[in-house]
N, C-alpha and C positions, 0 to 999 in steps of 0.2 A: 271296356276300352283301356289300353293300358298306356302308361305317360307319353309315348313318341307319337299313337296314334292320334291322341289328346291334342297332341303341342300341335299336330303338322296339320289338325283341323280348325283348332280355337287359340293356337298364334302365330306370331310372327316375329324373324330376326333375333330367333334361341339357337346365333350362330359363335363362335369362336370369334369371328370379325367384328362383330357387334361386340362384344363383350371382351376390347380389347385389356381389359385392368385386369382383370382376372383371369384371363389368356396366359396374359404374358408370366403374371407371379404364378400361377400354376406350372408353368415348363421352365421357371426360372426356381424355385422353390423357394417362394417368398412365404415366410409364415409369420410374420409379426406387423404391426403400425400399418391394421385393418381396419378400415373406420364401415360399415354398415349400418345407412340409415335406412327408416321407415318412416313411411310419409301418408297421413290418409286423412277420413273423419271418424264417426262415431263408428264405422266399421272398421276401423282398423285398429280401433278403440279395444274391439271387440264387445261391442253394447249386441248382446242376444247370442254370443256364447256359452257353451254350457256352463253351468254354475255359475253364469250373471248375475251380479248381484246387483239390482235399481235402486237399490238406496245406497250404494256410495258414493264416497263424501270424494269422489276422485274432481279433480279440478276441468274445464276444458280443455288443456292442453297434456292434460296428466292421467291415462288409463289407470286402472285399478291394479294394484300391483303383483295381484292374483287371475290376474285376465287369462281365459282359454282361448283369446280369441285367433282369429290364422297369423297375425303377426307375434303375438306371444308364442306360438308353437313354433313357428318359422326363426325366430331370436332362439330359443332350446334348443332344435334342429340343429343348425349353424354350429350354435355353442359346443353340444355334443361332439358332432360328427370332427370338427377340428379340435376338439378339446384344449382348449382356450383356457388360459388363465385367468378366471374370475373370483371373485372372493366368493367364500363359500358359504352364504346367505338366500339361498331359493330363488326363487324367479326374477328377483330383483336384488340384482347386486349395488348395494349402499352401504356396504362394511365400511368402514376409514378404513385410507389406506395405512394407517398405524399401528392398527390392530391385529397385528398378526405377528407385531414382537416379544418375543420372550425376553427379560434381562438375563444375564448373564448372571457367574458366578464368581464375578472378582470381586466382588463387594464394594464399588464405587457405586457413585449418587446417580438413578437417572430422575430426571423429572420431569413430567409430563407438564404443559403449560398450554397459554393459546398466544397467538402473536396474529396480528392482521396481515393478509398477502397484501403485499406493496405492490406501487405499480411500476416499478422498476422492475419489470419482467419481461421474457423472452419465450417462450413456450405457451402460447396464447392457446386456448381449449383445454388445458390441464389442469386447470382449477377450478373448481367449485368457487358459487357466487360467492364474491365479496360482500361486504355491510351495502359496500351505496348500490350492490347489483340486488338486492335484497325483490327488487318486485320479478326480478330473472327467479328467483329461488322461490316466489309464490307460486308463479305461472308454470314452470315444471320441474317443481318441483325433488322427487328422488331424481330425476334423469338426468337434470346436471349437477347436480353432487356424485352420479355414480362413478365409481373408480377413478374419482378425483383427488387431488393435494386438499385440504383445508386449513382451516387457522391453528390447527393443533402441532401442537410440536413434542417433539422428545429431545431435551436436551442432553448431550455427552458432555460431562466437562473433562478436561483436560490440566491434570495434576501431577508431578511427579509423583512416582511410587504407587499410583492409585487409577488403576485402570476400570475402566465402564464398556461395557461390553452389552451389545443386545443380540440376538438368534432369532431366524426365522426359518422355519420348516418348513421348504417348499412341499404344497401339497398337489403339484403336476408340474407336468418339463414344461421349461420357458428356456428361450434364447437368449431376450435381451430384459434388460434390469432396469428398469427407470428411476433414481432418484431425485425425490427434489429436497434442498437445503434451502437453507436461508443464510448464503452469502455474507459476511457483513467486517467490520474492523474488529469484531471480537471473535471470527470465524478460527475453528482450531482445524487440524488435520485429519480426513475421515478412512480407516483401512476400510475396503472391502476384503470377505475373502469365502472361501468354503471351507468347513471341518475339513480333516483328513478322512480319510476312507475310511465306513467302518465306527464312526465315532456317533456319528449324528445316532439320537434317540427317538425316539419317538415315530419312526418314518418306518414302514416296511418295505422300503428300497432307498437306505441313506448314504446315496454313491453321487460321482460324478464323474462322469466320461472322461479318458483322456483328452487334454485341450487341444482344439483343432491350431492347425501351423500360424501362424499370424495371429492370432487371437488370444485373450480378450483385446478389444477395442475399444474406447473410451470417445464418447463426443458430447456436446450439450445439444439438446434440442431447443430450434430456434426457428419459430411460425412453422412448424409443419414439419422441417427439416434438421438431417443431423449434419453439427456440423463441426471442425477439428476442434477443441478445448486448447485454450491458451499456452505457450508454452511456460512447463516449469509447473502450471494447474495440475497437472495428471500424473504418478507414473505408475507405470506397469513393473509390479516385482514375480521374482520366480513362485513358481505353485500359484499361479493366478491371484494373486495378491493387489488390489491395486490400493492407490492412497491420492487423497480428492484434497487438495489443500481448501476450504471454506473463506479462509481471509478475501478481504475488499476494502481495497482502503477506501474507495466512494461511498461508505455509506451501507445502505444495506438494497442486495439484489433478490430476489427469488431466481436460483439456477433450477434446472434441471438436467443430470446428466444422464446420460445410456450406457450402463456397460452392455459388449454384443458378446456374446461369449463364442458367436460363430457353427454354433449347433444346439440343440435341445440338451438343456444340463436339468439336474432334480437332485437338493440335499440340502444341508443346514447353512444358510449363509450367515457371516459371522461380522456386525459390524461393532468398529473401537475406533477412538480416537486413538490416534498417531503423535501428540504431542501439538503444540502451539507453532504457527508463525510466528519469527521472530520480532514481526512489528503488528503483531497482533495485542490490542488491548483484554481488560477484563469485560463480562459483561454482567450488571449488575443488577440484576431484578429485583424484584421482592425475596425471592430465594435465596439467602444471606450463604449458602452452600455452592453457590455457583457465580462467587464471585472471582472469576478467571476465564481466561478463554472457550470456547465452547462450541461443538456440532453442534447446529441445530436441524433435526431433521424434520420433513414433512412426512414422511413416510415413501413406501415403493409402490411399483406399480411393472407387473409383468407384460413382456409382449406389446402389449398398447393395442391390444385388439378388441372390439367392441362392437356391440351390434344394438342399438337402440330404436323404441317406436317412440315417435314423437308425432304422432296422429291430433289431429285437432279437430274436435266436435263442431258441429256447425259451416265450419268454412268451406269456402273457395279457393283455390288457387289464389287468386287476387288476392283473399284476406289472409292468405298464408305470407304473402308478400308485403299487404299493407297499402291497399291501392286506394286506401280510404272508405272505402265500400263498409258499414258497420256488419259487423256479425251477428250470428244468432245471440254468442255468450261474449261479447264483451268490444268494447270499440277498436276501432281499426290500431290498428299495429304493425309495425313491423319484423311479426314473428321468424321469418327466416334468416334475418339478420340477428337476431336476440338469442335463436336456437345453436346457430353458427357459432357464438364464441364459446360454446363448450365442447366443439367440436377440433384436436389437438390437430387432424392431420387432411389433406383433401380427402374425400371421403371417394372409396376404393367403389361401392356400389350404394345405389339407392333406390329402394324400390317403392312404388308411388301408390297406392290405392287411390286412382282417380276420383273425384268428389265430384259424381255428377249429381246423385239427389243434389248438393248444395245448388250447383251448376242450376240446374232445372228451375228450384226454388226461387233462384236471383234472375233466372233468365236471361245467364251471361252471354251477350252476343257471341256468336260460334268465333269468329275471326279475333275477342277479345279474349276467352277462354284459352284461344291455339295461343297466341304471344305471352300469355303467361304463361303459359309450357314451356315456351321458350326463353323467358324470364329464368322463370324457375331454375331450369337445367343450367342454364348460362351463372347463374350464381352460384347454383352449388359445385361446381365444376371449376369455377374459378377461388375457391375458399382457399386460403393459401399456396393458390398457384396462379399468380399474376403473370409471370413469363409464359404459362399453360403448358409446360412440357410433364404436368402428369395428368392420366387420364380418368375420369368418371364414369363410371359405368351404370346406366340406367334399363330399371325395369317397370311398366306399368299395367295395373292389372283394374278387370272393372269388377262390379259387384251389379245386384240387381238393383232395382231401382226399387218405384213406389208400387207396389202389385193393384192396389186398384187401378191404376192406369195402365200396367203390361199386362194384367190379367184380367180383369173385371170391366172394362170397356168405360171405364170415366171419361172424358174427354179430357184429352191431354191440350197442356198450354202450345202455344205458338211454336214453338223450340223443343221440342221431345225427346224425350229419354233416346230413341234410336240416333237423334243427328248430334248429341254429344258423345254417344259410343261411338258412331262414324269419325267424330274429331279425334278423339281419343288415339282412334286407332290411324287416323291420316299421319295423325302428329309424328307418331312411335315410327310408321312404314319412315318417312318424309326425315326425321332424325336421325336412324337408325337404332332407335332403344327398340328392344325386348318387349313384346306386348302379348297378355294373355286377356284373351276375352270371356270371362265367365259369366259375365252376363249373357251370352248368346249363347253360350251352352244350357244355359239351363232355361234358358226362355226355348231352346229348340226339344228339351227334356218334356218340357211340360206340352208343346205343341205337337209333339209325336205320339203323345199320350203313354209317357212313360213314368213321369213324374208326374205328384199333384202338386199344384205350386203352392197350397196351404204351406206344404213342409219346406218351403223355400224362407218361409218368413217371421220371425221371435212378433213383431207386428207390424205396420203396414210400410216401413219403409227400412227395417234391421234384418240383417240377415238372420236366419236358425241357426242352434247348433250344428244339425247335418252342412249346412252350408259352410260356417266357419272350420267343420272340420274335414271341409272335401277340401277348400282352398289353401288350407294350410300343408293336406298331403301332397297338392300340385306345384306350391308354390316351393316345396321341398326338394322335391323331382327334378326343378327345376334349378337349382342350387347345385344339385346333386350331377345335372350335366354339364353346369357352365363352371362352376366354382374350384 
């Protein structure tokens, strides 16, 4: 059965309409500040994946960072097929974003140091947990540190006659540039810029496209959005040159700016301090060499595209929310507000692995299970868009259940694995989200007498690897038509 025949029997609303976020940046050619989440429990974990490993030390709310399971293939998938700027670290991208500077060649001081993110910031989800979010950075660990700012800095100082200079060899096209500083009264001035044609090393295609008309663009990101940079903060010089004044006489901010360069560019970006604010102080550390004004950078960040599982073992919906309801692995919480603040932008799609084992487990009244779906949606959808004029696009898909009860005749509780798939799928019709049922394909597999449902199950309530890796080529297919 090949994917249209698949979709047009086992789902629903894998229409254009439905799937107005991705619609619209598709015929508008949006390719940057992607945010894709993944949302499930121990299947979406990928617990009985191939090359599962049951002894590791992965957290509940934190897969194994080697997971084959269908959401780890489906984040690859994605990654791949748009070729996405991510650090180049395997499956799990947690490089610092500072690590991919080379110093320069003028012989000035850089120093690496750590400085705490303040909370005089603007660009909420861009940062990796601070010290007092420290129990955010137990619970999940890589996933909110990934391709985030941290407490790490590179400082430029800023000295007559004595220029510092650091290089970074883009290793894929990116559009737009994210940096973040650290603001402060001892801020100096930061150039951005690219080699000249031809110079850059190291790169087997070290160019940069002619710069499109109006462009570069310059803004700071601020809760989600970009927005104009102060005047006299910014300018734009000839050969795409710009220069980011640091200074703040209030004290010290965490900024973060965007350059948009308005097409896919790839080459050696070249940053240097520009020289001091004229009412810029020194700043005096322990580093008796950087006693003067100074860039401090957090490092860059390409694109702002991302696609993360943030699956949670054991839960419910509710307990994803925090409805009080305790968990299998740990008391109730408010995981989707926790998850949320490391998320920069409203998130463009998110696709759900319904938690009915848990569902079933708790025997969540069917009408309580449906309003946290609509909880659910209504929060992530509203995550830095209060006015709601951007939109969320949702996908949700089922998995099988307990096999003793859909296949070996146990008697099932009050509330059944089929009248949560029926919710599931009312919710999705009745919203409009994207719904694939793969539970009822393969319980129709095995009732036609085509599949054995042994091969359905790692053990009596995790999916197999055949399983993990049908759902992950479907769940592909499906990206592959809407996306």
């Amino acid at each position: 059965m090949d994917e249209l025949h698949f979709f047009a029997k086992y789902a629903c609303n894998l229409t254009a309409g439905n799937f107005p976020s991705l619609t619209g940046r598709r015929r508008t050619h949006v390719t940057t500040d992607t945010e894709v989440l993944l949302l499930g429990d121990s299947h979406g974990w990928g617990q009985g994946s191939p090359e599962y490993d049951d002894h590791s030390a992965s957290r509940p709310h934190m897969a194994a960072p080697y997971s084959n399971g269908f959401f780890s293939k489906l984040r690859q998938h994605i990654i791949g097929k748009y070729g996405w700027y991510l650090a180049d670290s395997g499956q799990v991208e947690s490089s610092h974003p500072t690590a991919g500077f080379a110093p320069g060649s003028g012989g000035g001081t850089l120093v690496r140091m750590t400085r705490p993110i303040g909370d005089n910031y603007d660009a909420a989800g861009i940062y990796a947990p601070r010290t007092s979010e420290q129990d955010d950075r137990e619970t999940w660990g890589y996933l909110a540190a990934d391709h985030k700012f941290s407490e790490e800095l590179i400082a430029l100082p800023s000295r007559p006659a004595e220029e510092s200079a650091l290089y970074w060899d883009m290793t894929s096209y990116a559009t737009k540039l994210y940096i973040g500083v650290v603001a402060s009264s001892w801020g100096a001035r930061l150039q951005v810029s690219f080699e000249p044609y031809g110079v850059s090393k190291g790169l087997a295609a070290g160019y940069v496209y002619p710069p499109r008309e109006g462009y570069p663009q310059v803004t700071r990101l601020v809760s989600g959005r970009h927005t104009p940079a102060a005047g006299g903060e910014v300018e734009v010089l000839q050969g795409q040159r710009i220069v980011i004044d640091t200074y703040f006489a209030g004290g010290e901010a965490e900024v973060v700016y965007c350059i948009d360069f308005g097409q896919k560019q790839k080459g050696r970006l070249r940053f240097t301090q520009a020289g001091a604010n004229t009412k810029a102080k020194s700043f005096e550390p322990e580093h008796d060499q950087l006693s003067c004004p100074i860039v401090a950078l957090r490092g860059v960040v390409f694109d702002g595209n991302n696609v993360r599982n943030f699956s949670m073992g054991g839960h419910t919906v509710g307990q994803w929310l925090g409805d009080g309801t305790p968990s299998y692995n740990d008391e109730s919480q408010a995981h989707m507000d926790q998850l949320l603040r490391y998320v920069p932008f409203t998130p463009t799609l998110v696709v759900i692995q319904a938690p009915i084992v848990n569902e079933y487990l708790r025997q969540t009244p069917l009408a309580v299970f449906t309003s946290h779906l609509h909880e659910l949606t209504d929060k992530v959808s509203r995550h830095l868009n209060e006015d709601g004029k951007k939109r969320t696009d949702f996908l949700f898909l089922t998995t099988p259940g307990d096999k003793r009860i859909m296949f070996e005749g146990e008697p099932s509780a009050t509330i059944g694995y089929g009248d949560y798939y029926e919710a599931a799928r009312e919710f999705a019709r009745a919203s409009g989200a994207g719904f694939i049922d793969f539970a009822q394909y393969f319980e129709s597999c095995v009732h036609d007498g085509i599949l054995d449902y042994e091969l359905l199950f790692d053990d009596p309530i995790h999916p197999s690897p055949f399983v993990n890796e049908f759902i992950a080529r479907r769940l592909s297919q499906a990206i592959d038509l809407l996306m």
